[in-house]
N, C-alpha and C positions, 0 to 999 in steps of 0.2 A: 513473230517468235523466232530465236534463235534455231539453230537444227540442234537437233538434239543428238548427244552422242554418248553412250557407257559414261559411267562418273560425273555428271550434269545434278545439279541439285533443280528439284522443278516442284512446284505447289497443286495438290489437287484441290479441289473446293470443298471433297468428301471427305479424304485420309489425309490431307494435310500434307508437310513438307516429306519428300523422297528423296531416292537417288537412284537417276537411271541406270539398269542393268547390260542393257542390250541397244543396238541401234533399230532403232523402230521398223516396223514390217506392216507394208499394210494399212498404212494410217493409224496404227498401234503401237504400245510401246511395255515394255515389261520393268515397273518401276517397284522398289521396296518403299514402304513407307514406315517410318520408324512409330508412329503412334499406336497404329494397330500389328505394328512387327509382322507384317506380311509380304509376300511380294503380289503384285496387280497388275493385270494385262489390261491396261484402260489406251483410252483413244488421246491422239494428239493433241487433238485440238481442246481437250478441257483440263490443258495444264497448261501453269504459269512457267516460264523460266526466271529462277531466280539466280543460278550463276552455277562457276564453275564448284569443284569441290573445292572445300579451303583446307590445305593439312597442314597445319601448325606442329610447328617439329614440337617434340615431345617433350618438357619440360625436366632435365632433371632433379633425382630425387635430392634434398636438402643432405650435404655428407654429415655422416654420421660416427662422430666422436666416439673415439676407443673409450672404455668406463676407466676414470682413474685412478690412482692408487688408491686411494680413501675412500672410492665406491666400492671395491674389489673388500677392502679390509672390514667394512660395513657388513655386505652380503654376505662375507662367510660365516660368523658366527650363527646369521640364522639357518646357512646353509647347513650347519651339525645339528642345530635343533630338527631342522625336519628329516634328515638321516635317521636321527634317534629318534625318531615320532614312528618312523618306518621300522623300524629296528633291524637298521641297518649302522655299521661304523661310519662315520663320518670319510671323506677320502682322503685318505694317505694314513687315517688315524687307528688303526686298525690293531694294531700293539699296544697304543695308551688307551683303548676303549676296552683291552680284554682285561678278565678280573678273573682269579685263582687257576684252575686246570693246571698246577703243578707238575702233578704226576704225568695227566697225558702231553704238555709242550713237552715234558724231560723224555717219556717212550717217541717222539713224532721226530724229535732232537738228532735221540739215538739211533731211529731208523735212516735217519737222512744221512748221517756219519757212516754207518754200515752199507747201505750203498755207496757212499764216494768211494770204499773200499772195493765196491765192486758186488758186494753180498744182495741179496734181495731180502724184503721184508715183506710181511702180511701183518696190518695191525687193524682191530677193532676198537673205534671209540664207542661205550656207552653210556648212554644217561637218557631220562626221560624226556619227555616235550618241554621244551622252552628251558632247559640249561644250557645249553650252548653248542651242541653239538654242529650245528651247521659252522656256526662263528668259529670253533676249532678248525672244522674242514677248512674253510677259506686263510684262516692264520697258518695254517700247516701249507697252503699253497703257498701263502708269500714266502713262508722262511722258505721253502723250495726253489723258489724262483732266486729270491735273494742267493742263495747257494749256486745258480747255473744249473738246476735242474728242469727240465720241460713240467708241463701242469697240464693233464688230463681231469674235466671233469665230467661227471654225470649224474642226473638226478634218478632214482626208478620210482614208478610209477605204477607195476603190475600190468600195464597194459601196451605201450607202443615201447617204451622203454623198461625191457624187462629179462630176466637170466635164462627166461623161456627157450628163445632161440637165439637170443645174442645181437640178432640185427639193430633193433634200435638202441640198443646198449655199447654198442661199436660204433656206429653213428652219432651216437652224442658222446663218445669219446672222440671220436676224428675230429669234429666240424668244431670241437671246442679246447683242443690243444693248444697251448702257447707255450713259446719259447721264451726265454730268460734274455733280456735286454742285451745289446750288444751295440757298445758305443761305435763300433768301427765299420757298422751297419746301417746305411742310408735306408734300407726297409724297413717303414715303419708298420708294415703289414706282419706283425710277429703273430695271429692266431689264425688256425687254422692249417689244414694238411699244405695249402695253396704256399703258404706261411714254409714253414718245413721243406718243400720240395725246392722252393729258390733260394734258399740257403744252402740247403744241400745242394745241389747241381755247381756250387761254387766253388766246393771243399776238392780237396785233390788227395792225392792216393789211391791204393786200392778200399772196393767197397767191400769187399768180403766175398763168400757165397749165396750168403740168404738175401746181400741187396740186387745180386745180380737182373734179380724178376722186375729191380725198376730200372734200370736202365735204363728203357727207353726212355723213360720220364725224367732221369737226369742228363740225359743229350743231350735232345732235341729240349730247346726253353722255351720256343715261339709261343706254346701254348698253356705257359704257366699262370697268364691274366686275365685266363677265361674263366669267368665262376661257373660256367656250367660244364666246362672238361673237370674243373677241377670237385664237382658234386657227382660227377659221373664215377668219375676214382675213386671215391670216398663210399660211393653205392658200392660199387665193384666190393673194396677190401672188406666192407660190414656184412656182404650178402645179401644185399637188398635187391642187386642185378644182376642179372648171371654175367660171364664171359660173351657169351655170342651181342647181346645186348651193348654192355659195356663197347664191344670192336666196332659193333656199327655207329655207334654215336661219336668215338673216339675217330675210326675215321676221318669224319666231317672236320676233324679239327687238327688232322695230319699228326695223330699220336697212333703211332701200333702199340697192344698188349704185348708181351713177351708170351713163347711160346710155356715159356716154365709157370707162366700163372696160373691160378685153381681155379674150378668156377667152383662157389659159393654154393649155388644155389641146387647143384646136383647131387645125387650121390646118397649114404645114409647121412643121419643127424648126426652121429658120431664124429664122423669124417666131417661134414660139414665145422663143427664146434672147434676141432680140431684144425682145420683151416683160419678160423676166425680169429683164432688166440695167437696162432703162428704168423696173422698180420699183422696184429698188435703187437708181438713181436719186431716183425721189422718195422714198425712206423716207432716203434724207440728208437731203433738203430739209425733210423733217418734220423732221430732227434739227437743222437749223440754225435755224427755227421754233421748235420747242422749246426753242432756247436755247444748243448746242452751237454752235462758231467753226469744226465741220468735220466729218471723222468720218475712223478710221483701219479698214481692215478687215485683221485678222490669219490669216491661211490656213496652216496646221500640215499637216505631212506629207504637202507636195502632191507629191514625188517619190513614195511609195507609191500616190498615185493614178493620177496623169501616166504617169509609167512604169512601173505597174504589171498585173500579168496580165491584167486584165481588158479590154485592146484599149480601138479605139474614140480610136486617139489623135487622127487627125484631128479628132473630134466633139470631144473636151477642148481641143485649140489650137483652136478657133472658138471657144470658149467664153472663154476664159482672153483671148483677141484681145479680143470682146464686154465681158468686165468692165475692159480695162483702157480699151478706147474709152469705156464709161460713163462713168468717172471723170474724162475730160477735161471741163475748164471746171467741175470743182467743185474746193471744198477738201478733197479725198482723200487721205492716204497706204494705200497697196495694197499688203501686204506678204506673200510667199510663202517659209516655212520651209519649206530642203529640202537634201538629203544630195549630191544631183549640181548639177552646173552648169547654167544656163538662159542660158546666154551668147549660144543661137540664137536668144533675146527682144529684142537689141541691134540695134537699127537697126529691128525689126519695129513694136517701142510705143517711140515715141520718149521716153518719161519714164521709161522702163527704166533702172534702174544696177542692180550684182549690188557683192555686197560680204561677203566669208569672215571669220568670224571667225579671231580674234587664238589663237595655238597658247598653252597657259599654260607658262611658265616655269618653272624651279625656284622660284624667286622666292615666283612667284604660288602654287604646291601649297605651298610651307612658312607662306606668310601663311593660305591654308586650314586645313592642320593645326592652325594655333597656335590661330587663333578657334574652330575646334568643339571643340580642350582646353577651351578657355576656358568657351564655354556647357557643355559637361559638367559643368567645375567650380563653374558657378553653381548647377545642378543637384542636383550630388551633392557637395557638397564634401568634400576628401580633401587629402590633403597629399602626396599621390603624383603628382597632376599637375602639380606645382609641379617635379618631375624628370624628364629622362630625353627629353625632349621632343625635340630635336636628334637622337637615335638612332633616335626611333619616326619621326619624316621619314625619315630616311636608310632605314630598313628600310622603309616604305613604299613610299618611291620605284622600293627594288632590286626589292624584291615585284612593283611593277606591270611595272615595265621588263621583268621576266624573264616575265612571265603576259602580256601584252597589250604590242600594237608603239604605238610613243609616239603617234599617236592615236589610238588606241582606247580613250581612257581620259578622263575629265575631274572637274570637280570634285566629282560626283554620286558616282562610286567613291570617292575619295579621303575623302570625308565619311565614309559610310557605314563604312568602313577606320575610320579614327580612332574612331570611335563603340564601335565592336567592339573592341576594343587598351584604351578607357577603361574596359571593363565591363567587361573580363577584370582588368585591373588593377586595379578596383573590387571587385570578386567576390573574387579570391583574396589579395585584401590584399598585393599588392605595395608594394615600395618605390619603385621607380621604375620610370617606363614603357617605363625603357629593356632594363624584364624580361622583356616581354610578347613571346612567341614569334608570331612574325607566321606 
């Protein structure tokens, strides 16, 4: 028998084919055997040598052809229908998927106009579940962006993110900021503080007095590509970590605090809240540095916070007071998505307007129906949705009226409805839609 040595392929009579591990000891040898996936200290002599190792270079993978135009042109239409299944806008389609809200596009319009001036705005969109309010909030981002204004979002939730103490409400306004596209900028890292600060650090001039506290984070750049200096910052300005905390972790990554910075976390609630708004403050002013003409901040489901179980309302109107005094004397719009009235905001923040959305029409649900036939039929083409279309509105309509009271319904059911009605009529090969049992 050959001598055996590490990497040796050899036969046992028990576990079958190995591979030696070790140069044998002893009249022993420590071999893996791939059948029972173990390794085994067995003796020389009751193993075969069958040869060396064989390594067959690696086979590569088969290349893989870009999809071509007429694949691309194929996927997208179904890629709207399951948007719309989601009740979500298709991507980029976001303007030709909205339907009425007159009034509040023309207030969200005029708030955006009144900042480029320079003024600040406080507005409330209302309306019930499933009208559109979120789908407003995100249209109001894009004309924002479209504009060169920054895009602050947040959801609340009553609990991590909530008006209580601001922390996680600060937080998921930093870590979700984005800036407004900028052709002449190879960063395509545009959300996020991380986002902001290397664009900032670019700009020249003086920074003012309130940017002075970041300094050091527009000097020094080494460590603008760290996501955890840059979630350390983000802790830091929301209150999530104090000063002494934030220095030592910043440290390690050769960033100093400036001495003029706050800590967050000390002090009364007051003072604390008051700190929080006053960073929010300058992380606009980075954004208008950076290149943005203002910055809009969108707050979703702040009635489930506001007045929601979890008390404390007091501590949320000082707060809610605090963010809208921030925004005076910048170019702010400050918009709060919510299901009840804030009408007791009137006269409080003088830059207050409230504004309900528009009820849809018959009108407006049968131009609905018609367009998601439509994108089904680019989808799946069929010659059954070219019929019947007028009937499957009208049974729609009676369907919802008779299941839900006339607002309680909007164009997110109505979608979803049509979708369901095409795929039955698609499925069981109807002639027209006007077959389909609602």
């Amino acid at each position: 028998m050959a001598i055996l040595a590490p990497g040796q392929l050899v036969r046992h009579r028990q576990f079958g084919t190995g591979k030696v591990l070790a140069s044998p000891v002893a009249g022993a040898v420590r071999v893996y055997f791939d059948i029972i996936a173990s390794t085994e200290m067995v003796r020389v002599v009751d193993l075969e040598f069958v040869g060396p190792v064989q390594t067959a270079a690696p086979t590569p993978p088969p290349p893989v052809a870009p999809p071509s135009e007429k694949t691309v042109q194929q996927e997208l239409p179904r890629l709207t229908v399951e948007c719309l299944r989601q009740g979500l806008p298709p991507p980029g389609k976001l303007i030709d998927w909205t339907v009425g809200h007159v009034a509040a596009r023309a207030a969200v319009a005029g708030a955006i106009k009144r900042a480029e001036g320079g003024s600040a705005s406080v507005l409330s969109v209302r309306a019930l579940y499933g009208q559109g309010k979120s789908h407003l909030g995100r249209l109001a981002g894009e004309l924002a962006l479209s504009r060169g204004f920054a895009l602050f979002n947040a959801e609340l939730d009553g609990k991590g993110t909530t008006l209580a103490d601001g922390i996680g409400l600060l937080d998921a306004l930093f870590s979700s900021v984005q800036l407004p596209p900028n052709g002449a900028d190879d960063d395509h890292r545009i959300r996020g503080l991380g986002a902001i600060l290397r664009r900032a650090s670019r700009a020249s001039g003086p920074r003012g007095l309130r940017l002075e506290r970041f300094a050091p984070f527009l000097t020094d750049t080494r460590w603008l590509d760290s996501e955890e200096a840059i979630g350390v910052v983000e802790g830091f300005l929301c209150g999530r970590q104090s000063k002494t905390a934030a220095v030592v972790e910043l440290n390690r990554v050769g960033v100093y605090l400036s001495p003029a910075a706050l800590s967050l976390n000390s002090g009364r609630l007051d003072q604390r809240r008051k700190n929080q708004v006053e960073h929010l403050g300058c992380v606009v002013d980075l954004c208008t540095r950076a290149g943005a003409r203002g910055a809009m901040i969108v707050i979703d489901e702040f009635d489930h916070d506001f007045l929601g179980p979890t008390g404390k309302l007091e501590t949320k109107a000082e707060m809610l007071f605090a963010l809208a005094e921030a925004c005076l004397g910048l170019p702010v719009v400050l918009i709060f998505l919510t299901t009840t009235p804030l009408s007791f905001l009137t006269g409080l923040i003088t830059t207050f307007a409230e504004v309900e959305l528009d009820s849809f029409s018959d009108a407006a649900i049968e131009s609905i129906v018609n367009r998601t036939v439509d994108a089904f039929a680019d989808a799946y083409p069929s010659p059954v949705f070219a019929r019947g279309r007028s009937s499957l509105f009208n049974g729609l309509l009676a369907k919802f009226r008779a299941e839900y009271e006339r607002d309680g319904w909007g164009p997110r059911f109505v979608i979803r409805a049509t979708i369901e009605a095409c795929e039955v009529a698609r499925g069981q090969q109807l002639r027209s839609l006007a077959d389909v049992v609602l």
